[in-house]
C-alpha positions as CSV (number, residue, x, y, z in Angstrom):
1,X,-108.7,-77.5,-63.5
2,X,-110.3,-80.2,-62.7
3,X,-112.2,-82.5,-65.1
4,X,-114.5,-85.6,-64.5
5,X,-115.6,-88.1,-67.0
6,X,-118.4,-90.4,-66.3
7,X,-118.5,-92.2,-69.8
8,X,-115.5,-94.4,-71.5
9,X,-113.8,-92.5,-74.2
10,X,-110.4,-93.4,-76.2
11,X,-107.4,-92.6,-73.9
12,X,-106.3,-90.5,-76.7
13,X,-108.5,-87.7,-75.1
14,X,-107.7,-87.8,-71.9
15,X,-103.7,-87.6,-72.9
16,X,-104.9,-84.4,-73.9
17,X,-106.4,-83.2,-71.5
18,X,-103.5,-84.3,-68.8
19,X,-100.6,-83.2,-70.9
20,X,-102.1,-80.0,-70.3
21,X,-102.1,-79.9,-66.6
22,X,-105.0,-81.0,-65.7
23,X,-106.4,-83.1,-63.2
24,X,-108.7,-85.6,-64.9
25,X,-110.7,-88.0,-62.7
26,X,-112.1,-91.6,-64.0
27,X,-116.2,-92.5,-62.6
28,X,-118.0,-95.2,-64.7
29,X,-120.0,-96.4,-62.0
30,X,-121.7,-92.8,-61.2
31,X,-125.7,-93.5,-61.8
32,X,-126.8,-90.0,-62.0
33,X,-128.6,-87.7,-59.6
34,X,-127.6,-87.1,-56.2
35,X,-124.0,-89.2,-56.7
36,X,-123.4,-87.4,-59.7
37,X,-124.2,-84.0,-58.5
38,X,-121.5,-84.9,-55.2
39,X,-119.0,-85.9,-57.8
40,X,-119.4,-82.6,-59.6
41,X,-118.0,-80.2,-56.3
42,X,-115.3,-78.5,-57.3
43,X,-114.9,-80.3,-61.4
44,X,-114.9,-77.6,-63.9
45,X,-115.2,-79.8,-66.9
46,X,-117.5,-83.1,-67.3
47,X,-117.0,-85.4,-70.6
48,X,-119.8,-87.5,-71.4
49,X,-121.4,-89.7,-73.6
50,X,-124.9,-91.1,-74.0
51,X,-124.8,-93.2,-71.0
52,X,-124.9,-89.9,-68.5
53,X,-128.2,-87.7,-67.9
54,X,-126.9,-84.4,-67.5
55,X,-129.8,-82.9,-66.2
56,X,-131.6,-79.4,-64.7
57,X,-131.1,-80.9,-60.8
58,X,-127.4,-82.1,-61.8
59,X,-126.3,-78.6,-63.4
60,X,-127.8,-76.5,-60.3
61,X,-125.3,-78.4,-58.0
62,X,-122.4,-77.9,-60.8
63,X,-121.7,-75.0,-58.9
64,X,-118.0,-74.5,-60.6
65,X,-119.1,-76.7,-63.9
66,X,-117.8,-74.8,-67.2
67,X,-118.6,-77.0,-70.1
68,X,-120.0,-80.4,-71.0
69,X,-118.1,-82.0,-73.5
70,X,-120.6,-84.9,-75.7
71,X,-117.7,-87.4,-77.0
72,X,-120.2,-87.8,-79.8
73,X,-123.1,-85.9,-81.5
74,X,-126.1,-86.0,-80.0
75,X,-127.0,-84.6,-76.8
76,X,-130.5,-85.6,-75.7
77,X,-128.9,-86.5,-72.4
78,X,-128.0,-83.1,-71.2
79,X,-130.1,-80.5,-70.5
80,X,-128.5,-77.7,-72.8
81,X,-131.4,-75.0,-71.6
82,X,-130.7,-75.4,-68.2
83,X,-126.8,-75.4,-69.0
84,X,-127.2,-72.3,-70.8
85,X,-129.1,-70.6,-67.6
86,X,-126.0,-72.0,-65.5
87,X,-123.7,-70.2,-67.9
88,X,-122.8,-73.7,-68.8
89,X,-121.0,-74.7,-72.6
90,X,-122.5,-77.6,-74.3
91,X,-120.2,-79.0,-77.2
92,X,-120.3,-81.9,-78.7
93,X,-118.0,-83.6,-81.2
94,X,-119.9,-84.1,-84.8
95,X,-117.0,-84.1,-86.9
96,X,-115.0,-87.1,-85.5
97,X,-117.0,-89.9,-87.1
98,X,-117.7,-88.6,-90.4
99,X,-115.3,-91.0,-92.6
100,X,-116.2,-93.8,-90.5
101,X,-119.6,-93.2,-91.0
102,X,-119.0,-92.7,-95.1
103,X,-116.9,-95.7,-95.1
104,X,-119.5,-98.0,-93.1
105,X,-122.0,-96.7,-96.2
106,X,-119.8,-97.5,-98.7
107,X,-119.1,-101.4,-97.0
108,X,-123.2,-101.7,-96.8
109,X,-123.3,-100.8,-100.7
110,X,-120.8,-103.2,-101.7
111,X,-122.1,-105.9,-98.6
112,X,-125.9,-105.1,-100.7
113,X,-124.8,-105.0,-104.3
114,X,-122.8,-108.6,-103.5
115,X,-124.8,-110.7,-101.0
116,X,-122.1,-111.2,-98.7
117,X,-123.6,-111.7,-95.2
118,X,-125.9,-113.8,-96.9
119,X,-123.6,-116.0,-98.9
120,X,-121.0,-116.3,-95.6
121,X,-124.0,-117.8,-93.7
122,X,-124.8,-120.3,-95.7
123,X,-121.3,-121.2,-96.7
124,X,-120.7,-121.4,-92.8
125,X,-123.2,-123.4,-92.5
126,X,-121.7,-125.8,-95.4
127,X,-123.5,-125.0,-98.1
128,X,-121.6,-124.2,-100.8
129,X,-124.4,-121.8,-102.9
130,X,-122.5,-120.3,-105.7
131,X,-125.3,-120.4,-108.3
132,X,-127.5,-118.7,-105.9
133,X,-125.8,-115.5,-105.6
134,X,-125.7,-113.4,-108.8
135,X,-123.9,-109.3,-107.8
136,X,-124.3,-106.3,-109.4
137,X,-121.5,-104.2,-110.1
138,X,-121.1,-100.7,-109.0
139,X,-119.5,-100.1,-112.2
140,X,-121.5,-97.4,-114.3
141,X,-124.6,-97.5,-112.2
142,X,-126.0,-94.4,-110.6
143,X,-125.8,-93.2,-106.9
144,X,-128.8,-91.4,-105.4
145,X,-127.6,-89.3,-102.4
146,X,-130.3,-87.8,-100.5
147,X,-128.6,-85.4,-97.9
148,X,-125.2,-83.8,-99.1
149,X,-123.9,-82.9,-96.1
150,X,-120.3,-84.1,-94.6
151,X,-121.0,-87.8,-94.9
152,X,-123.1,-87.5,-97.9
153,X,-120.0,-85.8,-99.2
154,X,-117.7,-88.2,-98.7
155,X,-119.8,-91.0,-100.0
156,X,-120.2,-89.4,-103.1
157,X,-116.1,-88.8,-103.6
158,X,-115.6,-92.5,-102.7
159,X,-118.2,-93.6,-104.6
160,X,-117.3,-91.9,-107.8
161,X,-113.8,-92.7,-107.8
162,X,-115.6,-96.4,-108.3
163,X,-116.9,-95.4,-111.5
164,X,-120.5,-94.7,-110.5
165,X,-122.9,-92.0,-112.1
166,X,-123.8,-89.2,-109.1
167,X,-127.0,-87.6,-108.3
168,X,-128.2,-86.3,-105.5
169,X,-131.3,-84.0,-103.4
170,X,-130.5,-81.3,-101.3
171,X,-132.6,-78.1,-101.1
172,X,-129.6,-76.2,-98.7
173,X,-126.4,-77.0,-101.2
174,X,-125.4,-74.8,-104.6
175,X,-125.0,-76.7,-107.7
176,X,-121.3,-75.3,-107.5
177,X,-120.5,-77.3,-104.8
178,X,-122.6,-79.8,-106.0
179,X,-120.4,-80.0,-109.2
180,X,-117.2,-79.6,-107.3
181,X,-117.9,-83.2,-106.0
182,X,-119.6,-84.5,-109.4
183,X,-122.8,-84.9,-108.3
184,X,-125.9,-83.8,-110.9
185,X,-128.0,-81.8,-108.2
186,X,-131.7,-82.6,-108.9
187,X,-134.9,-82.6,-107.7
188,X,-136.2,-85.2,-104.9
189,X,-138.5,-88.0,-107.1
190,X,-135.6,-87.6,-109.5
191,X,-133.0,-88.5,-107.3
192,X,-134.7,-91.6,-106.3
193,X,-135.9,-92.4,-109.9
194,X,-132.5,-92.3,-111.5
195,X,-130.6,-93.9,-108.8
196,X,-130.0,-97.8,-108.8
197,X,-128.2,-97.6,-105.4
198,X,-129.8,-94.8,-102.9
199,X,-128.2,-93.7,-99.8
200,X,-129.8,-91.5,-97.5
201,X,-127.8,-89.2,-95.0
202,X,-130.6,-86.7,-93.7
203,X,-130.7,-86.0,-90.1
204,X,-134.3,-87.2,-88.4
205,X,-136.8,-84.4,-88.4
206,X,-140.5,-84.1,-88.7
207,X,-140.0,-83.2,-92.0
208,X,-138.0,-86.3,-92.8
209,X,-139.8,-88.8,-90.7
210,X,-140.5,-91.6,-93.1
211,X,-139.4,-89.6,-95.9
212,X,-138.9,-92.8,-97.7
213,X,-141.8,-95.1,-97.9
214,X,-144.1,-97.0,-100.2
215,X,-144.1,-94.1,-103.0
216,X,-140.5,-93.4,-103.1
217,X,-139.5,-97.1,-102.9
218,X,-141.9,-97.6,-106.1
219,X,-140.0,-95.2,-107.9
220,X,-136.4,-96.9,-107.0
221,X,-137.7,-99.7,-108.6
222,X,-135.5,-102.4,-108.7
223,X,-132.4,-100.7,-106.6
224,X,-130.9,-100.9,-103.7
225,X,-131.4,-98.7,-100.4
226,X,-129.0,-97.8,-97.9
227,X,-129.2,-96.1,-94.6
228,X,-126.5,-95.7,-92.1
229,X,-128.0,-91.7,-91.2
230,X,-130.8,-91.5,-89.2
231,X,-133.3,-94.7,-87.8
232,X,-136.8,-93.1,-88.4
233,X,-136.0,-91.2,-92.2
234,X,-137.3,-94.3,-94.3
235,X,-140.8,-96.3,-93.5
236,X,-139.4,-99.9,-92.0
237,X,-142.3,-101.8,-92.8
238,X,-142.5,-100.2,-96.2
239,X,-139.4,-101.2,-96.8
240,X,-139.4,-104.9,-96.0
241,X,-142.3,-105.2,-98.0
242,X,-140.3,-103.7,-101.3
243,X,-137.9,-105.8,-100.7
244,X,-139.6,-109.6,-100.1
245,X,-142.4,-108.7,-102.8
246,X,-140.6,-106.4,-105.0
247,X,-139.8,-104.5,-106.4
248,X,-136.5,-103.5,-104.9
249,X,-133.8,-105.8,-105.1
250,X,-132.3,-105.6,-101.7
251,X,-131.2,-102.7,-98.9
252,X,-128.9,-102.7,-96.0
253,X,-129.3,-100.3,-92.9
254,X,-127.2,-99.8,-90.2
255,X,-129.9,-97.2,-88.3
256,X,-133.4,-97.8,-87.1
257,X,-136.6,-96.1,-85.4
258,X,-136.2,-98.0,-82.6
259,X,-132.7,-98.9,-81.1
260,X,-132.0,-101.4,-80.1
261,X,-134.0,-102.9,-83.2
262,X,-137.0,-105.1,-81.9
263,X,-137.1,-108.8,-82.6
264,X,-140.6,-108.3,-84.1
265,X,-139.2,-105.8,-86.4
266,X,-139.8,-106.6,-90.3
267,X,-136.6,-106.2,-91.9
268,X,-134.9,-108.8,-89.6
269,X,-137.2,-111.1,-91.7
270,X,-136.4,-110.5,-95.2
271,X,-132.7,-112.8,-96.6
272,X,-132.1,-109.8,-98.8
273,X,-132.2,-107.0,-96.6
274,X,-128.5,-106.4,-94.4
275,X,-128.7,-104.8,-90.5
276,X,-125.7,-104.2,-88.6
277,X,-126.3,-102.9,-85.0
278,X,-125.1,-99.0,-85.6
279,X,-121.3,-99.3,-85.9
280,X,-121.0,-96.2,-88.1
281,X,-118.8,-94.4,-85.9
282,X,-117.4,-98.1,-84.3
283,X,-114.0,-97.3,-85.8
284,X,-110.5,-96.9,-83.6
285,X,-110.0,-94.1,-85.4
286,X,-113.1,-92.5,-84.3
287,X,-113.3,-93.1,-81.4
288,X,-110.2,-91.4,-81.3
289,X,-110.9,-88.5,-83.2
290,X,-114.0,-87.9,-80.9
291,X,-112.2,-88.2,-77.7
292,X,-109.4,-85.9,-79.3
293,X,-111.5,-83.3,-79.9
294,X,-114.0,-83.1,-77.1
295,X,-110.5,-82.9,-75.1
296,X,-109.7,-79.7,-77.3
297,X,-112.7,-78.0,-76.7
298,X,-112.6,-78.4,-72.8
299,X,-109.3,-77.1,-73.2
300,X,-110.0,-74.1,-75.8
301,X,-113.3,-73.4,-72.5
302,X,-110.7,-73.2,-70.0
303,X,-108.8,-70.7,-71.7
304,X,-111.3,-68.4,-73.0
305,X,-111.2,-69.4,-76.4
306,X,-113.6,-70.1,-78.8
307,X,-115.2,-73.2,-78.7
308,X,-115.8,-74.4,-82.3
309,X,-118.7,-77.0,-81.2
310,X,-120.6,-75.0,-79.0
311,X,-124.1,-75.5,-79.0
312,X,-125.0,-73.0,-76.4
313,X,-122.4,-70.4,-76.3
314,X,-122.3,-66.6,-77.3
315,X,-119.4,-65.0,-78.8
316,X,-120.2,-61.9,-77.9
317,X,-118.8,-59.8,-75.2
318,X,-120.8,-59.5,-72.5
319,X,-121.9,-55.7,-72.0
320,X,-123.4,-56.0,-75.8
321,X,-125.1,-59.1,-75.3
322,X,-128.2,-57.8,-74.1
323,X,-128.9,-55.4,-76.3
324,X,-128.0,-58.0,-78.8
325,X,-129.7,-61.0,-77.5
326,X,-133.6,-59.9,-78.8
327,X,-132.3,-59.8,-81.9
328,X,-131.2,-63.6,-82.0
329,X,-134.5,-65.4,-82.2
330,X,-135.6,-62.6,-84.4
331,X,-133.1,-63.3,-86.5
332,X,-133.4,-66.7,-86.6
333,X,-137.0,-66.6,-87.0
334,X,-137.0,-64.6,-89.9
335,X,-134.5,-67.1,-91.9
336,X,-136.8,-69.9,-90.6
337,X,-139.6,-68.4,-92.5
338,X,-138.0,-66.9,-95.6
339,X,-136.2,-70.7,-96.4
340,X,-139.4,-72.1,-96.0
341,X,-141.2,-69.5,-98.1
342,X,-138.7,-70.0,-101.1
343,X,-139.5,-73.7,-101.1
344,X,-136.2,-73.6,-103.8
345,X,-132.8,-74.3,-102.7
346,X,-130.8,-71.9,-100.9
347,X,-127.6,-70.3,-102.5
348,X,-127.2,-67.0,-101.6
349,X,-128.3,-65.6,-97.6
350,X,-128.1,-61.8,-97.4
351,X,-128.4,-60.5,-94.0
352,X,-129.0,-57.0,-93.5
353,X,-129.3,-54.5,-90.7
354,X,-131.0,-51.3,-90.4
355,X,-130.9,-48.7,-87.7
356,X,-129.8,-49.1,-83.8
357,X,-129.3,-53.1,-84.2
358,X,-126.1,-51.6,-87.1
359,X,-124.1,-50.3,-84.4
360,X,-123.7,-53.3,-82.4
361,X,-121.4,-56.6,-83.2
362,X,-124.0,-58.5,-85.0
363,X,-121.5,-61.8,-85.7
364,X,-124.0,-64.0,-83.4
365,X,-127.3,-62.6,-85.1
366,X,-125.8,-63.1,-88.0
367,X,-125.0,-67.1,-87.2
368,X,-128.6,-67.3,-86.1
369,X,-129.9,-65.7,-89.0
370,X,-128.2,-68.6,-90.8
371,X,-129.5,-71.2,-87.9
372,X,-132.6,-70.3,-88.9
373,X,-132.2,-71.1,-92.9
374,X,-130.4,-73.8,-92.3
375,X,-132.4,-75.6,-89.5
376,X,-135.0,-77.6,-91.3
377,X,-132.5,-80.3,-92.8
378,X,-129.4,-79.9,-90.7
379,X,-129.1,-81.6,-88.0
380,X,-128.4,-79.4,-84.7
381,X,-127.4,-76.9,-86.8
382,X,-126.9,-74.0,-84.4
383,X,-125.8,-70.5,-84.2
384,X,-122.1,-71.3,-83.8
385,X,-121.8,-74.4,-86.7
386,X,-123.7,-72.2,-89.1
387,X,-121.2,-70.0,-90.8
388,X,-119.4,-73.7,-91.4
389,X,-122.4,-75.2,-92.8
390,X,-123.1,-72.4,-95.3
391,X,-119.2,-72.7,-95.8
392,X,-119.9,-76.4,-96.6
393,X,-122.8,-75.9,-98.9
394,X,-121.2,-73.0,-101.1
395,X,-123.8,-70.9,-99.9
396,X,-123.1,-67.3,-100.7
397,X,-123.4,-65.4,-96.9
398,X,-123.4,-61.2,-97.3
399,X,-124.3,-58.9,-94.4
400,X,-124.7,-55.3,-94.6
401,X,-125.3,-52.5,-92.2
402,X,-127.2,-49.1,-92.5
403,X,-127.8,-46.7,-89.4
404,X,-131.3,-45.5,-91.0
405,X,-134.3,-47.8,-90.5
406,X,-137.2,-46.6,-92.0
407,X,-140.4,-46.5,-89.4
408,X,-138.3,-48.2,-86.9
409,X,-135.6,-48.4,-84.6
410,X,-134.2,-50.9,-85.7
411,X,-135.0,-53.8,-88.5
412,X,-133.1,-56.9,-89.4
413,X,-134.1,-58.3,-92.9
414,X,-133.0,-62.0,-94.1
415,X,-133.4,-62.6,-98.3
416,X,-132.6,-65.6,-99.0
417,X,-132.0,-66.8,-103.4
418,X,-131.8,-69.5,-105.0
419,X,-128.6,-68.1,-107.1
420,X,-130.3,-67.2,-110.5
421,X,-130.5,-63.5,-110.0
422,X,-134.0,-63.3,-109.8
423,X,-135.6,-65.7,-107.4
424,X,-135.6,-64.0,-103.8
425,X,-137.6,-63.9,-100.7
426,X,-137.0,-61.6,-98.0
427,X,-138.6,-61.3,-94.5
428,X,-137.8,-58.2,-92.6
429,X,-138.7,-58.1,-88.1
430,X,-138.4,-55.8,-85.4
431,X,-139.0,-55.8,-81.9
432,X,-142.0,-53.7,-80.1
433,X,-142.0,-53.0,-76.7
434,X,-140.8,-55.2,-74.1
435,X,-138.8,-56.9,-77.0
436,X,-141.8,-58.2,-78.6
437,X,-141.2,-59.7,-82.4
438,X,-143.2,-58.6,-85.3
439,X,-142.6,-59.8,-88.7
440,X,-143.0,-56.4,-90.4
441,X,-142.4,-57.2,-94.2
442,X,-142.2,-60.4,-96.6
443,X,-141.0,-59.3,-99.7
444,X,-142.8,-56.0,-101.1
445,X,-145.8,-56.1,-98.5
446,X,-145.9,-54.8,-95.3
447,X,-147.6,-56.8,-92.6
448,X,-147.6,-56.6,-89.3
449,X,-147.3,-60.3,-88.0
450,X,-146.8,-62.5,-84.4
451,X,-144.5,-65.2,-85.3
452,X,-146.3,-68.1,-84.4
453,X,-145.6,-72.2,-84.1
454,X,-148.0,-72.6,-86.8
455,X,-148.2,-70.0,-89.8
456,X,-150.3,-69.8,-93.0
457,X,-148.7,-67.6,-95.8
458,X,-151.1,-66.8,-98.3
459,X,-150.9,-64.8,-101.7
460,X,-154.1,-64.1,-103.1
461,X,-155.7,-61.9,-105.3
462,X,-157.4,-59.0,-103.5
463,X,-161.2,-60.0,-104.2
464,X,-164.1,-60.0,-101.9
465,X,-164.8,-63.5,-100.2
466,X,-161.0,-64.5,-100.8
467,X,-160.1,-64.1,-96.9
468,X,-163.3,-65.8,-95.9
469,X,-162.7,-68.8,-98.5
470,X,-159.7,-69.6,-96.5
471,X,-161.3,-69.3,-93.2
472,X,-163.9,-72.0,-93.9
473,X,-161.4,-74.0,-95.6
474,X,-159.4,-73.9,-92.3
475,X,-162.7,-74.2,-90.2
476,X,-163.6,-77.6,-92.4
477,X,-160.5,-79.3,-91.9
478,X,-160.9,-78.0,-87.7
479,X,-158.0,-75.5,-87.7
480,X,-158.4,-72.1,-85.3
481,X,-157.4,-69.2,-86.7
482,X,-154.9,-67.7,-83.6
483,X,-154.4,-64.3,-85.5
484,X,-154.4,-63.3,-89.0
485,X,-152.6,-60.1,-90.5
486,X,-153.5,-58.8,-94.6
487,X,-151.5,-56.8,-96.9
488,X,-151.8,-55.9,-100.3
489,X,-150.5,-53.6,-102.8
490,X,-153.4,-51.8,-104.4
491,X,-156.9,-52.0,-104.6
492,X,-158.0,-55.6,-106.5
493,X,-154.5,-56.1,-107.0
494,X,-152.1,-59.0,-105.3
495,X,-152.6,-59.1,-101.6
496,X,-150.7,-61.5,-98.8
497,X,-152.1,-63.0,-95.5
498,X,-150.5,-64.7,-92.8
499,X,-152.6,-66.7,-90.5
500,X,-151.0,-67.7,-87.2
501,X,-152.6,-71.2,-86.1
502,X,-153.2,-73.4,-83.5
503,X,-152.2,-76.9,-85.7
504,X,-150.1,-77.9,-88.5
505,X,-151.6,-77.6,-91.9
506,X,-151.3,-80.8,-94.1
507,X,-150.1,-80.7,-98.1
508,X,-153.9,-82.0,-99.3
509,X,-155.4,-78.4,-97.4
510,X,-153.0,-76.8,-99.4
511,X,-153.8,-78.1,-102.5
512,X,-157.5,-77.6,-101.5
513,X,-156.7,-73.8,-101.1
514,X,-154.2,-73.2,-104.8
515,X,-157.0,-74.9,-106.5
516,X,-158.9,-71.9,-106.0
517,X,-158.3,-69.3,-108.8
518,X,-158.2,-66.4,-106.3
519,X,-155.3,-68.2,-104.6
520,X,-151.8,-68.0,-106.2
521,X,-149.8,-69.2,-103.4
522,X,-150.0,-71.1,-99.9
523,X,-147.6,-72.0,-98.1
524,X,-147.2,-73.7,-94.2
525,X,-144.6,-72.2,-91.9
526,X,-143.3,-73.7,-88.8
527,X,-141.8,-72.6,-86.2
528,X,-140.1,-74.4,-83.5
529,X,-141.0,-73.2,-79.8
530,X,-142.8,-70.3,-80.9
531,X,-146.2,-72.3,-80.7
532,X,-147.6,-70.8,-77.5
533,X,-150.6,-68.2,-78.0
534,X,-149.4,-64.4,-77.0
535,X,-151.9,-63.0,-74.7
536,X,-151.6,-59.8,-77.3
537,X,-153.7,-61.7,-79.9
């Protein structure tokens, strides 16, 4: 086979990839588009990394292109929709960086907690400041860890081997696993609040988009923030302003919105807040391990084996998959809705099938069942890494199969718990003709609902005016009403509406509809991609 890569990686990889017998080919100086696409005739593999647009024109003159290996983890620069159309793998290498990335946090915390940029400056600049440098010790002070995922994970083993106090946020981890590291799993404003040193390791989403600012910042007090994650998770300017005026006493990052970090930016005025230019994964070692196993998975994609980092690729054989495939966004849009209707942390995912979907292999629904639960705070969480994640977060997975659906052909239901026994929400879909998705049940009412980008979920009490309450709320704050769908379970009893919309529904409209005493629930849904209007409505 032959193999092109257009990026530098460690020569550790492309060892690999020649030991094996393969012909690898060296282009640095390739800038995309036409030359790129004339490079590709006859290359089977192409490692990348940031510096290379893989794009839709590039991929449809890849005529024998197999897989695009990402010597790294994110893949903005390839087109992994028009890949998948071309039959095309898309892997990246995520795991390769992790302990450089945990050990970079743990230098910022000490490099924070002790002033050291600061005092090397001036001493450099002969000024010998003792007196103006007073530490604080690590020692029996608390760790906030927003995010326990891989790096989070390995902060907090490092981190407690230093003698400090764990606690930590994360809505998609048990408290088993969360006590298997020594971490005291608590609730978001607590985290923050009882931390003196707070280290984020979220992935960037709309959800997490200045998830730290002015409020949160107020509630660290006088700690320390670190951020080698995501550039974007905590409010810059909010920060630097904490930080010169109090109350916090300093904060180092290593990650910022914009990239590379603009002179005008505020934190690059503030003595007591540390930047570093985003050398998280700027180890040898890394490098290493992320040229090493990019390599592997070219390798494992030649050979027809699995390849672990796929972001694109069904394991499925290929007669099933399209009965199957319907069944994946269904799937996945089902978890999506029953996570975000628990609003509790996830510790238990049951996946159950019912009916004609039972006799088929259902391993990939089942991954994108758990894609969907998963997806609001893991970062490219897909239906390959998903198992893994669960795995990672001691959530409890269980699938189970019957060949009778009731009223349907066939029904796939995802309950998700919160692992007290009692707490569980499930979401049952099916498809209609011409594959169409309905959601047919949350929990104990039947509905008959379009998944939709925006989504109102509404429990109520089933009295006159309640449905028309909501619609002027909605019609005050200028939110169209794309669909709605009503269920109840008896007469004046409780009753559940879901409203598809055509925008995003802020927390203060929510608050404006619970404070009604009809309403005993409202919750927002999103759903990525699904916002375009069916013609059906």
């Amino acid at each position: 086979m032959r193999i092109l890569v257009t990026d530098p990686i460690d020569d550790a990889g492309l060892e690999t990839l020649r030991e094996a017998g393969h012909e690898v080919e060296i282009d640095y100086d390739l800038d995309g588009g036409p030359a790129l696409v004339e490079a590709l005739a006859g290359v089977h593999g192409l490692i990348v990394r940031s510096g290379t647009e893989v794009t839709r024109e590039v991929l449809d003159g890849a005529a024998d292109l197999m897989i695009v290996g990402r010597a790294g983890i994110g893949v903005d620069n390839i087109d992994i929709d028009a890949a998948t159309e071309h039959g095309v793998i898309v892997a990246n290498a995520p795991e390769g960086n992790v302990r450089a990335a945990a050990e970079h946090t743990v230098a910022m915390t000490f490099a924070a907690a002790r002033s050291i940029p600061q005092a090397h400056t001036r001493l450099k600049a002969g000024d010998w400041a003792k007196s103006d440098f007073l530490g604080t010790e690590v020692n029996n002070k608390t760790l906030g860890i927003v995010g326990l995922g891989r790096v989070g994970q390995e902060v907090a083993k490092r981190l407690n081997n230093l003698g400090m106090d764990l606690v930590a946020y994360d809505p998609y981890i048990s408290e088993d696993r969360a006590e298997q590291i020594g971490a005291d799993l608590v609730e978001f404003e607590a985290c923050i609040e009882r931390a003196d040193f707070l280290t984020v390791h979220t992935p960037l989403t709309p959800e997490t988009e200045d998830l730290i600012s002015h409020d949160e910042l107020e509630l660290l007090g006088e700690g320390y923030l670190i951020n080698c994650a995501r550039g974007g998770v905590v409010d810059e300017a909010a920060l630097a302003e904490a930080v010169e005026t109090g109350p916090l006493k300093g904060a180092a990052l290593d990650v910022f919105a914009e990239e590379p970090i603009s002179p005008e930016n505020p934190l690059l005025d503030v003595e007591d807040v540390i930047v570093t230019p985003h050398l998280g994964a700027s180890t040898e070692a890394a490098q290493e391990n992320v040229a090493t196993s990019t390599a592997e998975q070219v390798l494992a994609a030649f050979n027809d084996e699995p390849v672990l980092n796929a972001l694109n690729a069904p394991s499925i054989d290929k007669s099933a998959f399209p009965r199957v495939r319907p069944y994946i966004e269904l799937a996945e849009t089902a978890g999506r809705i029953a996570a975000q209707l628990l609003d509790k942390r996830v510790e238990s995912v049951d996946i159950r099938y019912a009916g004609e979907i039972a006799e088929e292999e259902v391993d990939l629904v089942t991954a994108s069942a758990l894609k969907g639960v998963f997806s609001p705070l893991e970062w490219q969480v897909n239906a390959v890494n998903a198992p893994q994640v669960a795995e990672d977060r001691g959530v409890d997975v269980t699938e189970t199969k019957s060949h009778q659906a009731e009223n349907f052909r066939s029904v796939v239901t995802v309950t998700v718990g919160n692992g007290d026994g009692e707490t569980e929400l499930g979401v049952s879909g099916t498809l209609f003709a011409d594959d169409d998705p309905r959601i047919v049940r949350i929990d104990d009412y039947r509905v008959d609902a379009i998944p939709h980008g925006h989504m109102l979920v509404a429990r109520n009490y089933d009295e006159p005016g309640t449905i028309g309450f909501i619609g002027t709320v909605l019609g005050e704050n200028g939110i169209n009403i794309a669909g709605m769908f009503n269920a109840r379970e008896a007469i004046g009893g409780e009753a559940i509406t879901v409203y598809d919309l055509d925008e995003e529904v802020g927390e203060e409209l929510l608050a404006q509809l619970e404070d009604d005493e009809r309403i005993i629930e409202a919750r927002y849904i999103t759903l990525d991609g699904a916002d375009t209007v069916r013609t059906s409505l």
